[in-house]
Structure formats: structure tokens, C-alpha cells
C-alpha positions as CSV (number, residue, x, y, z in Angstrom):
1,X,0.0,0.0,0.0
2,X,3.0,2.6,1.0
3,X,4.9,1.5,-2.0
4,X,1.9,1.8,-4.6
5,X,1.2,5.2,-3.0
6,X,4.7,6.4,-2.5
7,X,4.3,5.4,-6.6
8,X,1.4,7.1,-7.9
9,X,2.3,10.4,-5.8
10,X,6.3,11.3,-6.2
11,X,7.1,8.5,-8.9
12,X,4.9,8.4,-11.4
13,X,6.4,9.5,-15.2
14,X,3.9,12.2,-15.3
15,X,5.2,13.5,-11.8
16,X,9.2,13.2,-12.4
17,X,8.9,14.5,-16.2
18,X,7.0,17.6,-15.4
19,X,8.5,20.8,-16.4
20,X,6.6,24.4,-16.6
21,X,6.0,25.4,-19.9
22,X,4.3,28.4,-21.0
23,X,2.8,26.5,-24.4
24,X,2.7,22.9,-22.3
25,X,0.9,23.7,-18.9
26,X,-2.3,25.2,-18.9
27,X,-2.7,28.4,-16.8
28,X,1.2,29.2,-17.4
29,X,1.1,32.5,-19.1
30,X,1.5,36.1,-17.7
31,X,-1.8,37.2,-19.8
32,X,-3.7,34.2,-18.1
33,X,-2.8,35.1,-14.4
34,X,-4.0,38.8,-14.5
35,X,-7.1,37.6,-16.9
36,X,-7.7,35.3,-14.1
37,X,-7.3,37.5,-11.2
38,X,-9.1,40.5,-13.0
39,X,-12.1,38.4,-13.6
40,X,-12.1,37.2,-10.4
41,X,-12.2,40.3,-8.5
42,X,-14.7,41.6,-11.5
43,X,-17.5,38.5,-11.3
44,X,-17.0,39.4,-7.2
45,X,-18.0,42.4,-7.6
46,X,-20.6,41.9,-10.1
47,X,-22.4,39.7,-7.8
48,X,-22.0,41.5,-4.9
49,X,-23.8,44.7,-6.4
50,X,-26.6,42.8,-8.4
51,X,-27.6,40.9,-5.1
52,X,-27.9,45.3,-4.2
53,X,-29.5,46.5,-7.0
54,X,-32.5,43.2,-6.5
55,X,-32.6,44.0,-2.9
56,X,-32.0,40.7,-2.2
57,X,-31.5,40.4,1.8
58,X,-32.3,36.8,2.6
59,X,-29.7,34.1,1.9
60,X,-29.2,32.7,-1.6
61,X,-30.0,29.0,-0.6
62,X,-26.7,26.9,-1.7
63,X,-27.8,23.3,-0.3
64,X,-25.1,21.3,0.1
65,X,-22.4,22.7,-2.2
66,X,-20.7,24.7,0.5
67,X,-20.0,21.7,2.9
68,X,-19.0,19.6,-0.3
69,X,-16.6,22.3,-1.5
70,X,-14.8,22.2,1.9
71,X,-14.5,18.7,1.2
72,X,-12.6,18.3,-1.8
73,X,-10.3,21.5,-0.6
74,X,-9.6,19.2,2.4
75,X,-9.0,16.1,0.7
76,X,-6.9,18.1,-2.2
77,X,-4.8,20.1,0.4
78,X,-4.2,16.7,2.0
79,X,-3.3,15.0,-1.2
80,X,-0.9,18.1,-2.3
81,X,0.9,18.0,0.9
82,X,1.4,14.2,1.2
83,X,2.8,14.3,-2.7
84,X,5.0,17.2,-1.8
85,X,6.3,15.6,1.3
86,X,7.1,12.6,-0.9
87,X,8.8,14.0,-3.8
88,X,10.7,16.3,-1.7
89,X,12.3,12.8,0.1
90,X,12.7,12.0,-3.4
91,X,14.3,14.6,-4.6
92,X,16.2,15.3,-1.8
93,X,17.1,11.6,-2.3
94,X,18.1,12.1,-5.9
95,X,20.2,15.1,-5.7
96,X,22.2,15.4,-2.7
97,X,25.4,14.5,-4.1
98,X,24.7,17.8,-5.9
99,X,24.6,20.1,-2.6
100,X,25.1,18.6,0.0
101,X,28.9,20.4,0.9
102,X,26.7,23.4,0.9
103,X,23.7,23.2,2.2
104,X,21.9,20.9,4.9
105,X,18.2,19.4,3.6
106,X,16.4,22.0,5.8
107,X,18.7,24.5,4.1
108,X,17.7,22.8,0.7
109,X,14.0,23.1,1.7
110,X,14.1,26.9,2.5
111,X,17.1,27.9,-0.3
112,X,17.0,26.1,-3.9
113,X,20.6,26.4,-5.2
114,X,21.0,28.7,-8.2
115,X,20.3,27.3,-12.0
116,X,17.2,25.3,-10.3
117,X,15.0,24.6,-13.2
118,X,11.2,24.6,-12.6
119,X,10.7,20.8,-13.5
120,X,10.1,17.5,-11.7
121,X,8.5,16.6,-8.9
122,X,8.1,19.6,-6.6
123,X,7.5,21.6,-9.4
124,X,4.3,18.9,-10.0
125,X,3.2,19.6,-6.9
126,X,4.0,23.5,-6.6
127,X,1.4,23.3,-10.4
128,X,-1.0,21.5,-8.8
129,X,-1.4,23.6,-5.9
130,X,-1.5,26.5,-8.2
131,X,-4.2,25.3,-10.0
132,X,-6.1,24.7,-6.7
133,X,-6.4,28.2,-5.6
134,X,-8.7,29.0,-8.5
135,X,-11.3,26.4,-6.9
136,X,-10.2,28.0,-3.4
137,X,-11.7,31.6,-4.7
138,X,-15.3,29.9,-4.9
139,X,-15.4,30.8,-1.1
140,X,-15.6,34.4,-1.5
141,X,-18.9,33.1,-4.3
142,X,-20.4,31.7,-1.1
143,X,-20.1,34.3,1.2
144,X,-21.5,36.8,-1.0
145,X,-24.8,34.5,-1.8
146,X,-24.9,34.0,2.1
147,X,-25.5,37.8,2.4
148,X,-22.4,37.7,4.3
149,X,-20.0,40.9,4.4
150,X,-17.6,40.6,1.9
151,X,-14.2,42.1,3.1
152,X,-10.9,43.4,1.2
153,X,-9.1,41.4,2.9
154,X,-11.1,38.7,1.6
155,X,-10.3,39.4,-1.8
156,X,-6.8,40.6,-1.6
157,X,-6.2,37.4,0.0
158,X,-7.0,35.2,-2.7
159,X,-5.5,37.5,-5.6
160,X,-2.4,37.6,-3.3
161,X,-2.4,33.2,-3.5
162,X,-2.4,32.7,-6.8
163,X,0.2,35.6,-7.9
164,X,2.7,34.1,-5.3
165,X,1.8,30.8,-6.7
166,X,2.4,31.5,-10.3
167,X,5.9,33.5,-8.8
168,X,6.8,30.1,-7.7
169,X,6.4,27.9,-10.9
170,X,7.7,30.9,-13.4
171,X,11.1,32.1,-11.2
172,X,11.8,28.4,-9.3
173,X,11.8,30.1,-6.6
174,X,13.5,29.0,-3.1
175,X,10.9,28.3,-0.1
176,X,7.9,27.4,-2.2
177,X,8.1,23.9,-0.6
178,X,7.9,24.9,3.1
179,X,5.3,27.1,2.3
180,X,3.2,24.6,0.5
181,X,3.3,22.0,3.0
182,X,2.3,24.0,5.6
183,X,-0.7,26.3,3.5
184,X,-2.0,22.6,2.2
185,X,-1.8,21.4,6.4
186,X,-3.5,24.5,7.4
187,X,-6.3,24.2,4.3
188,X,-6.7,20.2,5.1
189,X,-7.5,21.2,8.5
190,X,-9.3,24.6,8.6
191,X,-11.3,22.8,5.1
192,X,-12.1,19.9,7.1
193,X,-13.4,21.5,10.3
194,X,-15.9,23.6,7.9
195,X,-17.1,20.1,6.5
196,X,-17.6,19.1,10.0
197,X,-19.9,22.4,11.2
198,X,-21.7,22.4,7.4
199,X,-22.9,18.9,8.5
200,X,-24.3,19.8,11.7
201,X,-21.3,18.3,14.1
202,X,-20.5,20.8,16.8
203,X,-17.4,23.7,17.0
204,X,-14.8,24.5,19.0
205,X,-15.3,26.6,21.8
206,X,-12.5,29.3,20.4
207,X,-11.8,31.0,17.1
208,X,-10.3,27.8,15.7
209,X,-9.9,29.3,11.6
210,X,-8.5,32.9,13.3
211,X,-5.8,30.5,15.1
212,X,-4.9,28.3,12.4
213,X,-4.5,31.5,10.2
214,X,-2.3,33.3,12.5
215,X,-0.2,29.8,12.7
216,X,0.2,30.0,9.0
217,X,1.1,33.8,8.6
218,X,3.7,32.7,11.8
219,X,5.3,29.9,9.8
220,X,5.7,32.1,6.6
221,X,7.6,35.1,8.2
222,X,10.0,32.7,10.3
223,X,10.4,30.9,6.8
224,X,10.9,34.4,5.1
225,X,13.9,35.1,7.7
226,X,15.1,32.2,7.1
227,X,15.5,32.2,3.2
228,X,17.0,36.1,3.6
229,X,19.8,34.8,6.3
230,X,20.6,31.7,4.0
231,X,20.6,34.2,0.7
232,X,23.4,36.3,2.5
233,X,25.8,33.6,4.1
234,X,25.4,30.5,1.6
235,X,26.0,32.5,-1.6
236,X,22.6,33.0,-3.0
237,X,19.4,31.5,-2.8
238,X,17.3,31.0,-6.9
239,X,14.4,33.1,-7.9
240,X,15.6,35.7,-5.5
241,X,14.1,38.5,-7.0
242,X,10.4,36.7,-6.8
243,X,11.0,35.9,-3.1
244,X,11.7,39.8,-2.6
245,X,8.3,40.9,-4.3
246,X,6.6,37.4,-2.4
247,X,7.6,39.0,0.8
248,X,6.0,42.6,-0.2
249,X,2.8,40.6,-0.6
250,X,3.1,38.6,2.4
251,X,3.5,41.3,4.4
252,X,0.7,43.4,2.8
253,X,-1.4,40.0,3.6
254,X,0.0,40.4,7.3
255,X,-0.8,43.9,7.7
256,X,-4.4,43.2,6.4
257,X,-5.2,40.4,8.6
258,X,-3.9,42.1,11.8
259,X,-5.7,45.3,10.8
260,X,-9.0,42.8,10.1
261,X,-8.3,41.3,13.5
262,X,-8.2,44.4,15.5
263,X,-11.3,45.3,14.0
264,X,-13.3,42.7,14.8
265,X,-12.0,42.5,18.4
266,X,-13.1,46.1,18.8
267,X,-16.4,45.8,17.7
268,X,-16.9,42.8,19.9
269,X,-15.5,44.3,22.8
270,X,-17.9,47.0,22.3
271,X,-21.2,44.8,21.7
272,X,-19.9,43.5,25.3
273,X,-19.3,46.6,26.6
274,X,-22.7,47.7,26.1
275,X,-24.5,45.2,28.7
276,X,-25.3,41.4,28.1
277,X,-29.0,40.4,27.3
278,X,-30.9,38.8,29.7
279,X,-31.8,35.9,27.5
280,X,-28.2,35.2,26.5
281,X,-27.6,35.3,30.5
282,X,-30.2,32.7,31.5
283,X,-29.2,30.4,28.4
284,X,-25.4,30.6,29.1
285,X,-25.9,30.1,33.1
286,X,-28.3,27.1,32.6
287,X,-28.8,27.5,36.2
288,X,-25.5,26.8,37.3
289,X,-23.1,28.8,39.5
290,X,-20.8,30.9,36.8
291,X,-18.9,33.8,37.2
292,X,-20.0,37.1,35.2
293,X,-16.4,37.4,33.8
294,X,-16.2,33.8,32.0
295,X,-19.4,34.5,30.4
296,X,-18.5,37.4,28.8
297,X,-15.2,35.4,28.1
298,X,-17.0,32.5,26.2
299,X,-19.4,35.0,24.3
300,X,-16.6,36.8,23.1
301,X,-15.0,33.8,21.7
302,X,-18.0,32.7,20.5
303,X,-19.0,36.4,19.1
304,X,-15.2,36.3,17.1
305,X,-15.6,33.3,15.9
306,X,-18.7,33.5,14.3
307,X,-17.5,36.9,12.6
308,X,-14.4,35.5,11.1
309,X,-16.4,32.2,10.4
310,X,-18.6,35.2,7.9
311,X,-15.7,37.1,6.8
312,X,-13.0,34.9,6.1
């Protein structure tokens, strides 16, 4: 079972011969990415003000599509990360005798040595999960037909995604595997706890997509510092110039989300601030003995998370 997996994710011909090719892979062309990302934030937009002009207020219903979406990013995010785990064994494996007076394999992981071609079986991967954030952006579809509010950061986000992404595949550039094994570990697990709440199952008692996010944006900056110290004391890292424009955009994404965050803990700790209802009181203290400060503890948290649960 390991081996036939092991097989069909990092050894497969179609995995080890892949190489990015602007007139071989689809999606590869500069014209393509800002058609793409122009239409998306266009047909966004669209929506958002038609559902304005019909002064539609109630939900558009969406059935079970949501909870089915959340699926396959789940399972795709896991599959991406397990193939990229493998062929980065494998290549790590393969090429060693290459760098290996150089450069340690965490040094390999975080700083591709100059020349690296975009082809093979990171690359694969590094396509695949390209390709993926186009079906990721079908979240922001949802939100707006939930009457939900639809934020910049929303948006920006996503745009942000696939640029990097495509950065990645055309400059071969150094830290794209770190980062895509731990965006797809994040997605498999913040994709699969949406499943889970679409389908009725319970949630967690704290803002569990707000934490994994700020996990994610923690990972990238240490990986970020990383890269930059290798770059100056192992000779140069490749695609050096992408990673420099990657980290304006990961920062812009930073700034964004702590502004975002800041926000919506201020306007909860104002709904608090204002006095707690009755009814909330008496449902919350089910006549048990509780303090006044852990209920307004757990109604925060469970204020924030619905919030992000909207905007996000």
C-alpha cells in the first residue's frame, strides 16, 4: 500500500517528467494570471452589487455545495501535501550528491541552489497547488450569496495566492516547498473542520480558523527570515528577485489580517461593553453557578468566531 502510493504520488512519469512550460501547462502565461485574477475580483463584484440592486436580503440557498466544497479542498490540500512531502524525500534523495557540501536538507527546503529549473516533482506539486487556488476563490462566491459581508481582505487574499503561486512555478523560486506544505496542512485542517460544522457536528469553543491563520502567517515570516539569512551567508538562494516581491505581498497580507483582527475584536469588545442580554444570561448560566467574567469570556469567543467564520 506505501509503496503503490509512494508510486502514484512522487514516482509516477507524469510526476518526475513535469516541467513548466508556457505552451505545455495550462494556466502558465502572464496574460492568463491577471485575466484570471481580473475576472475574479470583476465576477465578485458583479455579484455582490446585483444581489444590491434586487434588494436581495435573505440568503441565496446553496444546499449542500458549501459543505462539499470544503470537502474536496480538504482532501486536495491533503493529497498536495502528502505528494510534496514525498517528492521532496525523493528529490532530496536524488540530488544530494549535488549540494550537499553546501547546504543541509532544511537549508535545501528553504534555499533552492542557483540554476534550479522549474521541472520535476516539486514543481508537480508546486502546479498542482496553483491550479487549486482557482477552486479555493469559490469561497468568496459563497459568502456573497450568504448575504455575508464581503471584506478586502477577503479578496486581496485570494488575488495575493495565486500571484505568489504562479511566482513560484515561473522564477523556481526558493521556499515554495515549506510554504506549500504547511498552506496545504493548514487548508486540510481549517477545510475539514468547515465540513464538519456544514454537516451539523458541533465547534470549537475558540476561534479555531483565526488561530490556524495566524499559525500560518507565523510559519511564513520565520520561513521568510530564514530564506534572507541563507541568501546572504550561503552565496545566494534561486528566484531571488520573486522571493523579494513574495515577501512585499506577504506582508501586505500580514498587515491586512492584523488590521482585520483588531477590527473585529473592537467591535466585539464593544457589543460586550454595552451590557449582556438577559436571555443570553439565562441560556449561558443554565442554572449553574458561573462567574460574570467567564461569560463574557466565552461570548466573546464565540461572538469572534462567528464573525471570522462570515468574513473569512
Amino acid at each position: 500500500m506505501t509503496q503503490t502510493l509512494t508510486y502514484y504520488l512522487s514516482e509516477h512519469p507524469s510526476i518526475v517528467g513535469f516541467r513548466w512550460s508556457h505552451t505545455h501547462s495550462w494556466g502558465s502565461t502572464w496574460s492568463f494570471l491577471f485575466t484570471s485574477i481580473a475576472a475574479y475580483l470583476i465576477l465578485s463584484l458583479s455579484l455582490r452589487l446585483l444581489l444590491s440592486l434586487v434588494r436581495c436580503r435573505r440568503p441565496v440557498p446553496l444546499g449542500p455545495i458549501p459543505a462539499l466544497h470544503s470537502l474536496t479542498m480538504a482532501l486536495i490540500s491533503a493529497t498536495i501535501f502528502t505528494g510534496i512531502f514525498l517528492s521532496a524525500a525523493a528529490e532530496i534523495r536524488d540530488t544530494r550528491w549535488f549540494w550537499r557540501r553546501s547546504k543541509t536538507t532544511f537549508q535545501w527546503l528553504l534555499c533552492f541552489p542557483l540554476g534550479t529549473r522549474s521541472s520535476g516533482r516539486v514543481f508537480f506539486w508546486s502546479y498542482v497547488f496553483y491550479l487549486s487556488r482557482f477552486l479555493h476563490t469559490l469561497r468568496t462566491h459563497f459568502t456573497i450569496l450568504r448575504r455575508r459581508k464581503l471584506s478586502s481582505f477577503q479578496l486581496i487574499n485570494h488575488s495575493v495566492q495565486i500571484f505568489m503561486s504562479f511566482l513560484w512555478l515561473e522564477f523556481s523560486q526558493s521556499f515554495q516547498v515549506l510554504a506549500i506544505l504547511s498552506t496545504t496542512l493548514i487548508c486540510s485542517v481549517v477545510y475539514g473542520y468547515r465540513f464538519w460544522t456544514a454537516i451539523g457536528l458541533p465547534s470549537t469553543c475558540f476561534p479555531f480558523v483565526v488561530n490556524c491563520q495566524i499559525v500560518l502567517l507565523g510559519c511564513n515570516l520565520a520561513c521568510h527570515i530564514g530564506v534572507f539569512l541563507l541568501h546572504i551567508m550561503k552565496g545566494g538562494c534561486n528566484g531571488i528577485g520573486a522571493w523579494i516581491f513574495n515577501s512585499v505581498l506577504n506582508a501586505t497580507v500580514l498587515l491586512l489580517f492584523l488590521k482585520f483582527y483588531v477590527k473585529i475584536h473592537l467591535k466585539n469588545t464593544k457589543k460586550l461593553a454595552g451590557g449582556l442580554a438577559v436571555d443570553d444570561l439565562s441560556v449561558m448560566l443554565n442554572n449553574k453557578p458561573c462567574s460574570v467574567q467567564s461569560i463574557v469570556k466565552e461570548m466573546a469567543m464565540e461572538e469572534v468566531e462567528r464573525d471570522k467564520e462570515k468574513d473569512v
